[in-house]
C-alpha positions as CSV (number, residue, x, y, z in Angstrom):
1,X,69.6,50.3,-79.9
2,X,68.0,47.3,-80.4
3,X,65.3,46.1,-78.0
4,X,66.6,42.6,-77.3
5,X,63.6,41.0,-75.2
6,X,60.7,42.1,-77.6
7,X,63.3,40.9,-80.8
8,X,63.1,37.6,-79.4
9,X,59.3,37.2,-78.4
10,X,58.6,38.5,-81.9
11,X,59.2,35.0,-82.7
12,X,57.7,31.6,-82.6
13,X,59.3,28.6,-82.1
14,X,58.8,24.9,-82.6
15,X,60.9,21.9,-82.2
16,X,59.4,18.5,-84.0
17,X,60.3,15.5,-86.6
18,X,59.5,14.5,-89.9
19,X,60.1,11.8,-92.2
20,X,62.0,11.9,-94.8
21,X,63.2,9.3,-97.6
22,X,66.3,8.8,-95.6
23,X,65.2,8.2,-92.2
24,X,63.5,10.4,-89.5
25,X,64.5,14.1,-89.3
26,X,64.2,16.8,-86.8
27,X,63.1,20.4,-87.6
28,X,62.6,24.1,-86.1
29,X,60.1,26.5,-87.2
30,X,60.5,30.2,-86.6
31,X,57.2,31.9,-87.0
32,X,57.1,35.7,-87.4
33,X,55.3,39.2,-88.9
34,X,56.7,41.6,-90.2
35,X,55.4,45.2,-91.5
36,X,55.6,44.8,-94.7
37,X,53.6,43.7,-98.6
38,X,53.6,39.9,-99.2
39,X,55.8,41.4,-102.7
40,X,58.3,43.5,-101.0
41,X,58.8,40.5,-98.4
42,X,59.6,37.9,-100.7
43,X,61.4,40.3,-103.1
44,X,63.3,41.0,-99.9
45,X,64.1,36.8,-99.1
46,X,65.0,36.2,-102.6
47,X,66.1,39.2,-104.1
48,X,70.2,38.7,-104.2
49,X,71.3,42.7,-104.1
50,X,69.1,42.8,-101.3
51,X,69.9,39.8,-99.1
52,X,73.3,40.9,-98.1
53,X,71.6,43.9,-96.4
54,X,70.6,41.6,-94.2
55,X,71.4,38.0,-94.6
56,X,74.8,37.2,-96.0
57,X,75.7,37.5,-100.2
58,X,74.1,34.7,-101.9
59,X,75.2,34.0,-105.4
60,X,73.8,31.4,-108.1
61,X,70.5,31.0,-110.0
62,X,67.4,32.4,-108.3
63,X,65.0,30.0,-110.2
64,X,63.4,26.4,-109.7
65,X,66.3,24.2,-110.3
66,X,68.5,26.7,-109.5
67,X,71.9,26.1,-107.6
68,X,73.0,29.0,-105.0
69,X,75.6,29.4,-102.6
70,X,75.7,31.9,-99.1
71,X,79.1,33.0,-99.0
72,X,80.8,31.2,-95.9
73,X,77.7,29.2,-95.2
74,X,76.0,26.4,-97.2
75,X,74.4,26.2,-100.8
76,X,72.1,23.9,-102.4
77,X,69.4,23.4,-105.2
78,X,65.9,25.6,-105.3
79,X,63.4,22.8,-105.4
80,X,60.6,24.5,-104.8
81,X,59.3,28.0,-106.0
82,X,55.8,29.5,-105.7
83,X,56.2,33.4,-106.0
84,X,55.6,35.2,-103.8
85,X,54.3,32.8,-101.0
86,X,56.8,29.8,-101.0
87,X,60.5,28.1,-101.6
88,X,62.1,25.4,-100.5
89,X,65.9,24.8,-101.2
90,X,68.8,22.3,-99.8
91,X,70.9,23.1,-97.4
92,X,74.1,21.4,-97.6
93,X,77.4,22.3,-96.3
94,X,80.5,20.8,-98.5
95,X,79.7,17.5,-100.5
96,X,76.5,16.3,-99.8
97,X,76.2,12.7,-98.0
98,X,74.7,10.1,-99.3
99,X,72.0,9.6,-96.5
100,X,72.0,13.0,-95.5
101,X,69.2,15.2,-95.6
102,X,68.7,19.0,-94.7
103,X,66.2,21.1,-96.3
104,X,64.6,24.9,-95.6
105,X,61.0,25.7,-96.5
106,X,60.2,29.8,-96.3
107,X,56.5,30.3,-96.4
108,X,54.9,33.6,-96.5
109,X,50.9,34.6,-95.8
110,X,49.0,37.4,-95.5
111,X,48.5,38.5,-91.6
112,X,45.9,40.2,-89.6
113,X,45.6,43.5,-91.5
114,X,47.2,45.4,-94.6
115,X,50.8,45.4,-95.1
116,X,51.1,42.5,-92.3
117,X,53.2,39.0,-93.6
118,X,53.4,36.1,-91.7
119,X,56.8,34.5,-92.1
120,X,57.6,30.7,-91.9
121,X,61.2,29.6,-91.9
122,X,60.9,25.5,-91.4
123,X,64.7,23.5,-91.3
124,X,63.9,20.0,-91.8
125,X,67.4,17.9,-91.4
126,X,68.6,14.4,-90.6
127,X,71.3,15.1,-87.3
128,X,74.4,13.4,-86.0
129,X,72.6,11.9,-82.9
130,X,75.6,12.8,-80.9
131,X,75.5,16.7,-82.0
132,X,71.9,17.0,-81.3
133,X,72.9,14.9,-77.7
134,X,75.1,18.1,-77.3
135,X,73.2,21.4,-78.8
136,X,69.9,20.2,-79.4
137,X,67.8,22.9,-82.0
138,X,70.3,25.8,-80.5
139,X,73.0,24.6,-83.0
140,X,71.0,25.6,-86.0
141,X,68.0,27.6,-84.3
142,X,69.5,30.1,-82.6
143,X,71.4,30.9,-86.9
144,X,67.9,31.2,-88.3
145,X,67.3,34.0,-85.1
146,X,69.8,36.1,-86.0
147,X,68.5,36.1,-89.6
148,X,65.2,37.1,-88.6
149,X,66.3,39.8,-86.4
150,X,68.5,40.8,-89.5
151,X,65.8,40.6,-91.7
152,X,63.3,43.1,-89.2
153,X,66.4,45.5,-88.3
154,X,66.5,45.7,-91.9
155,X,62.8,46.1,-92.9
156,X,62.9,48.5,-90.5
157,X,65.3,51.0,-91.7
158,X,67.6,50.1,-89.1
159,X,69.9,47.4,-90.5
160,X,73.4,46.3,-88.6
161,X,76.2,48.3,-90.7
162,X,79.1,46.0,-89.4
163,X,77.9,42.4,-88.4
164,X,81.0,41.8,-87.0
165,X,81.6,44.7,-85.0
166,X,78.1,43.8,-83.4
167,X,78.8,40.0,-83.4
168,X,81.2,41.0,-80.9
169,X,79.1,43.6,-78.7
170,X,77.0,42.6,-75.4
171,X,74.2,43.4,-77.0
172,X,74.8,39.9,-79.6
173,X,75.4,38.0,-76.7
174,X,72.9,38.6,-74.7
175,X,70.2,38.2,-78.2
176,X,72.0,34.7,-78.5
177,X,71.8,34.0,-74.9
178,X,68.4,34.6,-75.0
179,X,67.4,32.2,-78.3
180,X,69.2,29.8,-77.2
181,X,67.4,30.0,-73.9
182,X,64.3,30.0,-75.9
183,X,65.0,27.7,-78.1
184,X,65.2,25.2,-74.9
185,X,61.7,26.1,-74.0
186,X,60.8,25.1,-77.7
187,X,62.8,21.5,-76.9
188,X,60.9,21.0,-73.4
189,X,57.6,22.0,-75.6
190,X,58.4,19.4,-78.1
191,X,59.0,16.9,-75.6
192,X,62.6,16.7,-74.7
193,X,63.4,16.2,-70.9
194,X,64.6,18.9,-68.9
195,X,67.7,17.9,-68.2
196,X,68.7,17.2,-71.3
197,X,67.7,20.5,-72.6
198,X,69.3,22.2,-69.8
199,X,72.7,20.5,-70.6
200,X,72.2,21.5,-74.8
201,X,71.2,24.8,-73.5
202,X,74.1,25.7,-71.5
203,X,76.1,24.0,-75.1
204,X,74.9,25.8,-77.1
205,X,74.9,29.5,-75.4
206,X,78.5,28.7,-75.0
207,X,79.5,27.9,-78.3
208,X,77.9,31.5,-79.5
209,X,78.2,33.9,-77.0
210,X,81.7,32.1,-74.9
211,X,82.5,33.7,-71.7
212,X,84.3,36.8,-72.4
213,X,88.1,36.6,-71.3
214,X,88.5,37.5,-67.6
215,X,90.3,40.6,-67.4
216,X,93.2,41.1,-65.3
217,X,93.7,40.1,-61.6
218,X,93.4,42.9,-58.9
219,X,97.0,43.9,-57.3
């Protein structure tokens, strides 16, 4: 059983922008420590028999200049690779666009005492105005939760053996009901107006954890 409330305030959040070479970009950071070495950590983010444990099967060349895909998801170049503390890779979905930009940092540090990492996941990405209008940081933010709850499940000796089975389960919804719900905290933070988070909120929760279907009506 996984303890929903403490998985969620085990992470940071932060909603900002950035520039970027093809116009201004908005990011989320997730922020958290985990039990672990700074080598097992980042053997554990880049190693690719171990991310499907936790993440999703990721094929392609684990080096600087590297190419990779995540099967079903998006794939990219590795432009950046300081072992074991940093990499930076696109994120594309499809063709890439010719002024798009999307980009993931993962930075790890020591933390406040042996076998204590500090992990950094930063998505820096140029949005459709009108998408972000609609989910706000939810649409990617609340993606990037589930990894990190993955990844400590998994650190933890008590990895998800069927992620769909428990994509499906009340215990999901309510995790993605609550990061999305924090991730609107993060947008107020960062100095989006209530109401508009409110309405990207509500968005977003629906779009990963619908409504189940009514069951049937009473005689």
């Amino acid at each position: 059983m996984v303890d929903i409330v403490d998985e969620i305030n085990a992470t940071h959040r932060t909603v900002g922008r950035a520039a970027t070479p093809v116009g201004e970009a908005r990011t989320v950071l997730l922020r958290r420590t985990y039990d672990t070495s700074m080598d097992d950590l980042w053997d554990a983010v880049t190693n690719p028999e171990r991310l499907p444990r936790w993440f999703a099967p990721v094929t392609g060349e684990f080096k600087l200049g590297g190419r990779y895909q995540v099967e079903g998801n998006a794939g990219g170049e590795i432009i950046r690779c300081e072992p074991p503390r940093l990499f930076r890779l696109t994120w594309v979905f499809g063709e890439p666009a010719e002024d798009g930009f999307s980009e993931v940092e993962v930075r790890l540090s020591p933390g406040d005492g042996a076998e204590r990492v500090v992990f950094e996941l930063e998505h820096i990405a140029v949005t459709d105005p009108e998408r972000w209008t609609e989910y706000g940081p939810g649409a990617v933010g609340v993606g990037w939760d589930l990894a990190l709850l993955g990844l400590g499940l998994y650190l933890g000796g008590q990895a998800i053996t069927d992620p769909n089975a428990w994509g499906e389960s009340r215990e999901a919804r309510e995790f993605m009901t609550l990061s999305s719900n924090a991730w609107g905290a993060a947008n107020v933070a960062g100095g989006e107006h209530p109401d508009a988070v409110a309405a990207m909120v509500a968005n977003t929760t629906q779009f990963y954890a619908p409504d189940p279907p009514a069951g049937p009506s009473a005689p």
